[in-house]
C-alpha positions in Angstrom: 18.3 -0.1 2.6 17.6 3.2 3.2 14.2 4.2 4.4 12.2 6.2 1.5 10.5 9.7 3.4 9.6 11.8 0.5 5.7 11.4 0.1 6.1 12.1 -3.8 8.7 9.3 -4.3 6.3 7.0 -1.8 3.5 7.5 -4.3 5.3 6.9 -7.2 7.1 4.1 -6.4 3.0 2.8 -5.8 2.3 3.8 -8.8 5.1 1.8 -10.8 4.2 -1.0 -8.6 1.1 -1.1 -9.6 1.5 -0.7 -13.1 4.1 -3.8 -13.3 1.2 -5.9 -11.5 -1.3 -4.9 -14.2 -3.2 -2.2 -12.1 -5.5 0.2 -15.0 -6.3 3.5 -15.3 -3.0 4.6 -12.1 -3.8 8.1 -11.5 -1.6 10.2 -8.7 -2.9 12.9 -7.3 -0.8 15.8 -5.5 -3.8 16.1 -2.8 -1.4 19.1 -0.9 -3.0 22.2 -1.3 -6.5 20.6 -0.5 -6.8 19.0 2.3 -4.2 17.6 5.1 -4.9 14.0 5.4 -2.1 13.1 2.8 0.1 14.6 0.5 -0.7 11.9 -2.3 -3.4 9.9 -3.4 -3.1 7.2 -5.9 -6.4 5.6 -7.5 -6.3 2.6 -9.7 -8.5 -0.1 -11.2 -8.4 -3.9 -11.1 -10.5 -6.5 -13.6 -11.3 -8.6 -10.3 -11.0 -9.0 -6.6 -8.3 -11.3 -6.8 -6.3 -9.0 -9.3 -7.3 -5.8 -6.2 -5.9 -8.6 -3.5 -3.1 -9.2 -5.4 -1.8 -5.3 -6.4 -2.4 -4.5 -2.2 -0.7 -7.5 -1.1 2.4 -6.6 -3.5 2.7 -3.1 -2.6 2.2 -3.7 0.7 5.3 -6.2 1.2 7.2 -4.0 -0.9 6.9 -1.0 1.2 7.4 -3.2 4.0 10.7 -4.6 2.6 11.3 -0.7 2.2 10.7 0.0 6.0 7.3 2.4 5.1 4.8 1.4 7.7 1.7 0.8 6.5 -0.9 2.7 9.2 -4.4 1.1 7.6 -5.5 -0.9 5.1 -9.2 -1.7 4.8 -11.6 -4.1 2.4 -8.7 -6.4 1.9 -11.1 -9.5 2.3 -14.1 -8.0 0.4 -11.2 -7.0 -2.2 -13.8 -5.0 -4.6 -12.4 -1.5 -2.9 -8.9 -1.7 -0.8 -7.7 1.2 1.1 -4.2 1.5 1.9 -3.3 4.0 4.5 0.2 4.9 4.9 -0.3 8.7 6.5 1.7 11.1 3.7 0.0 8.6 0.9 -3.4 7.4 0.5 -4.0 4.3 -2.2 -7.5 3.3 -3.7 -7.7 -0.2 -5.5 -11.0 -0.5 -7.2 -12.5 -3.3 -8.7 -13.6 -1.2 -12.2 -17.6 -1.1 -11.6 -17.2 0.4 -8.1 -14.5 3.0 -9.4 -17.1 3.9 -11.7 -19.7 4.1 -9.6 -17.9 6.1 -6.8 -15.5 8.6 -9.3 -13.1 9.4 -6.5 -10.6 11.1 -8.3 -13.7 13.3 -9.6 -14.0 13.9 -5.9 -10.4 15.2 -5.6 -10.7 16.9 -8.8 -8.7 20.0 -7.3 -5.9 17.7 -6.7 -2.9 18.4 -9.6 -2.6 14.9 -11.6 0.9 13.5 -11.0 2.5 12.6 -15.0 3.6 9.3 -14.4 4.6 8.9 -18.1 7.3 11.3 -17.4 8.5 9.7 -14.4 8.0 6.1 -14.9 
């Protein structure tokens, strides 16, 4: 299988993974022209910390299966907020309180939102 390099198609294929496991709210963000840490960012919520474990644990053997190394991941244990680091993409599973309470994507609110209902 060939290895997927394209950030974009990285964070989509996230995003439809997350939306087949149930993940609310997916929101991609084309982070580009604002900052240099990634190219992507998807944020999405999760109605418990099993349901946040579950979603990181699925894309995260998926990438792997798709030879995209995974560079971070934090709060995997806590599971209420899981970072996944994977350089050109950055992915944020939120338990739904603490997505409310921290409003990334208001954060990155100069970042152009991805249509994922025209892609997926």
């Amino acid at each position: 299988m060939a290895k997927i390099t394209n950030s974009k198609t990285k964070g989509v294929l996230a995003a439809k993974l997350a939306i087949e496991k149930k993940g609310e709210n997916v929101i991609l963000l084309d982070i580009r022209k604002i900052t240099t840490i990634a190219d992507y960012m998807l944020v999405l919520s999760c109605t418990s910390t099993k349901h946040t474990q579950g979603i990181a644990a699925f894309i995260k053997e998926s990438f792997e299966n798709k030879k995209i190394k995974l560079l971070s991941i934090e709060g995997f244990n806590e599971g209420s907020w899981i970072l996944l680091d994977y350089g050109d993409i950055i992915i944020h599973i939120f338990d739904q309180p603490l997505r409310e309470f921290y409003q990334i994507e208001n954060l990155w609110k100069d970042g152009k939102q991805v249509k994922l209902d025209k892609i997926i």
